[in-house]
N, C-alpha and C positions, 0 to 999 in steps of 0.2 A: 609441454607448453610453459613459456618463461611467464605467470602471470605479474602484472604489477600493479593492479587496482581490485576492488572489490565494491560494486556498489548493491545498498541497498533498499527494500521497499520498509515501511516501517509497520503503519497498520497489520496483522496476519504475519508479519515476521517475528517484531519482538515486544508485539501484542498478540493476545489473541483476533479470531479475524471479527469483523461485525456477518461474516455471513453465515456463522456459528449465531448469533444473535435473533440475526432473521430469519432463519430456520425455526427457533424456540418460536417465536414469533406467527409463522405461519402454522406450525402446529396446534399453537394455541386457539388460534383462529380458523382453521379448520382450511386454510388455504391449499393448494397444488403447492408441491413443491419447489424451489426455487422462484416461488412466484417472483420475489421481491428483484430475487437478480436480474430473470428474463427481461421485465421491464428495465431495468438502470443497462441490460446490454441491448435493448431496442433502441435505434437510433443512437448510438453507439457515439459518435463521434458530438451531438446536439442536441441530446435531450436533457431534462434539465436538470438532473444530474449533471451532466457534463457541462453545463454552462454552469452552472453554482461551484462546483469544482475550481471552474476558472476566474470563477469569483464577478461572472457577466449576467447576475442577477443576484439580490437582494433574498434574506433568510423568507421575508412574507413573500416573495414572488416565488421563491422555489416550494413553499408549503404552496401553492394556491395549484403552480406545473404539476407538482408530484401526483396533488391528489388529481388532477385531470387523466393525467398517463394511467396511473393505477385504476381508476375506474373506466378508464376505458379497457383496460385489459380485463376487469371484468369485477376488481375489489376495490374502492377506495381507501387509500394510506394518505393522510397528511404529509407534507413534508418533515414539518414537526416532530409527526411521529417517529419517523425514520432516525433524523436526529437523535433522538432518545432512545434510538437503540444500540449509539454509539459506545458503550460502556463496556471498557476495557481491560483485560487485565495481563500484565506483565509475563513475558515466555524467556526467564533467567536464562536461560542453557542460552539462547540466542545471543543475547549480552553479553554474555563468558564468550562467545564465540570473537564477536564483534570485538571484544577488547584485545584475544588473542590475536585477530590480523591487524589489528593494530600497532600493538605492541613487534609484532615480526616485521615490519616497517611498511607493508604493503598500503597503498592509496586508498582511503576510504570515502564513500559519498553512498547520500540516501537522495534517494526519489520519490516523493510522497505525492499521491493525490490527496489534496486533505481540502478544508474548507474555512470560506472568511469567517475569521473572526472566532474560528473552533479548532487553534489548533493541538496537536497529539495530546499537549494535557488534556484541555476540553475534552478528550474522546476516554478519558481516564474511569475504570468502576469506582463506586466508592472505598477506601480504603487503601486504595493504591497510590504509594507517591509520586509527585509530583517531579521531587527533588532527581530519580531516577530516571523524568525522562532527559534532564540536564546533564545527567553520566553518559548516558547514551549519547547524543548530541557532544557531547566533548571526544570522543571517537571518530566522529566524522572531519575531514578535512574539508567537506563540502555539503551542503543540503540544498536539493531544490523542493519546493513547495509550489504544488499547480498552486493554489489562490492566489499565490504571490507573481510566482513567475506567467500566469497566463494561457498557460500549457499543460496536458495533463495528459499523463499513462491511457494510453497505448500510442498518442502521436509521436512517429519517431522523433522528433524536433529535442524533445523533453531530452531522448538518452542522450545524443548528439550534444546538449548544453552540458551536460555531465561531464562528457569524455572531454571536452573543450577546456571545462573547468578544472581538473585533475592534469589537462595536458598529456592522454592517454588516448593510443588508437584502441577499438571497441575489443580488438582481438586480441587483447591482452588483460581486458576485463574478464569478471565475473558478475553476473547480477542476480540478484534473488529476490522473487513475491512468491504471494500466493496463490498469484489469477494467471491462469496459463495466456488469456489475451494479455495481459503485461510482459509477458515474455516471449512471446513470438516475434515482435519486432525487434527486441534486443538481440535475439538471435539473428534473424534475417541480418542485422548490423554486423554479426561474427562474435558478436558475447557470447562466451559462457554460460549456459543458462541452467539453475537451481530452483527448481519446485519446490516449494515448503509446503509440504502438507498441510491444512485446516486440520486443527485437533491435535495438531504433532512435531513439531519442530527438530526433532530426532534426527529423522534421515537425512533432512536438510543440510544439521548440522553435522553429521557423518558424512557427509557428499563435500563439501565446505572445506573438512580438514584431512580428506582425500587429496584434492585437487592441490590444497596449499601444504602440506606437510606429508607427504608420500613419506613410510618408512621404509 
């Protein structure tokens, strides 16, 4: 396969993921596991997550949805709270990656679900610079952002404005997250599709410079 693009997800690729966070989280609290995600993937396409995502509700209107869903699943979570569990910390290897397909001249773009008015700095630990997510982002030939653009990971529409952008049919891409619902549709399109593991960016990146650098 001739590839000519690479795009990618940011949060869980060349952060750590928040669902590492919410895990800490739910243990803490003595929650079922994955509680936090079950809910943000109920109602998958309109809950409020996924409208705050797209930036078609306000930070008080998504803390007041959150804590409704969540307590109806059976725990109350703030939105707020949620929010503050976004704290981030930097996956280097991933970055090394991303600069080597860059530098070998292949198209690059990222696909982010992120949020108004929080973006990837906002989601930063303390400690971590800022200035790093601006290297990262100088890499990319292209960035979509659901809050910005309106759209957000898993509707196919999002990849589709990618490949448009890049000027790349899908099956010449590669794309990479963390959330296997992020990647079934990019597949279904004929992407290339890379799992990054939560906790591991390893294989990813050993899968990555397979694909692109065969010896």
């Amino acid at each position: 396969m001739a590839f000519e693009a690479v795009i990618f997800d940011f949060g869980g690729v060349f952060t750590t993921s928040p669902v590492q966070n919410f895990a800490e989280f739910e243990r803490k609290h003595g929650l079922p596991e994955k509680f936090i995600g079950d809910v943000i993937k109920t109602n998958i396409h309109d809950n409020a997550w996924a409208r705050f995502e797209r930036a078609q509700m306000s930070l008080e209107d998504f803390d007041e949805a959150f804590a409704e869903e969540t307590k109806t699943a059976g725990f109350e979570i703030r939105g707020a709270t949620l929010i503050d569990l976004l704290k981030l910390h930097f996956n280097h290897e991933m970055i090394a990656a991303l600069a080597r397909v860059k530098a070998a001249g292949y198209k690059t773009g990222c696909i982010t679900n992120n949020l108004p008015k929080i973006d990837s700095k906002g989601m930063l630990a303390p400690g971590e610079s800022r200035d790093v997510v601006e290297q990262i982002h100088a890499n990319f030939d292209h960035i979509i952002e659901s809050s910005k653009a309106g759209v957000r990971k898993p509707e196919p529409r999002i990849y589709e404005m990618m490949c448009e952008a890049l000027c790349v049919e899908p099956e010449v891409c590669i794309f990479l997250d963390d959330l296997g619902v992020n990647l079934k549709p990019a597949r279904a399109m004929g992407m290339t599709t890379i799992k990054v593991p939560i906790g591991d960016v390893g294989p990813a990146v050993e899968e990555l410079d397979r694909l692109l650098f065969p010896t």
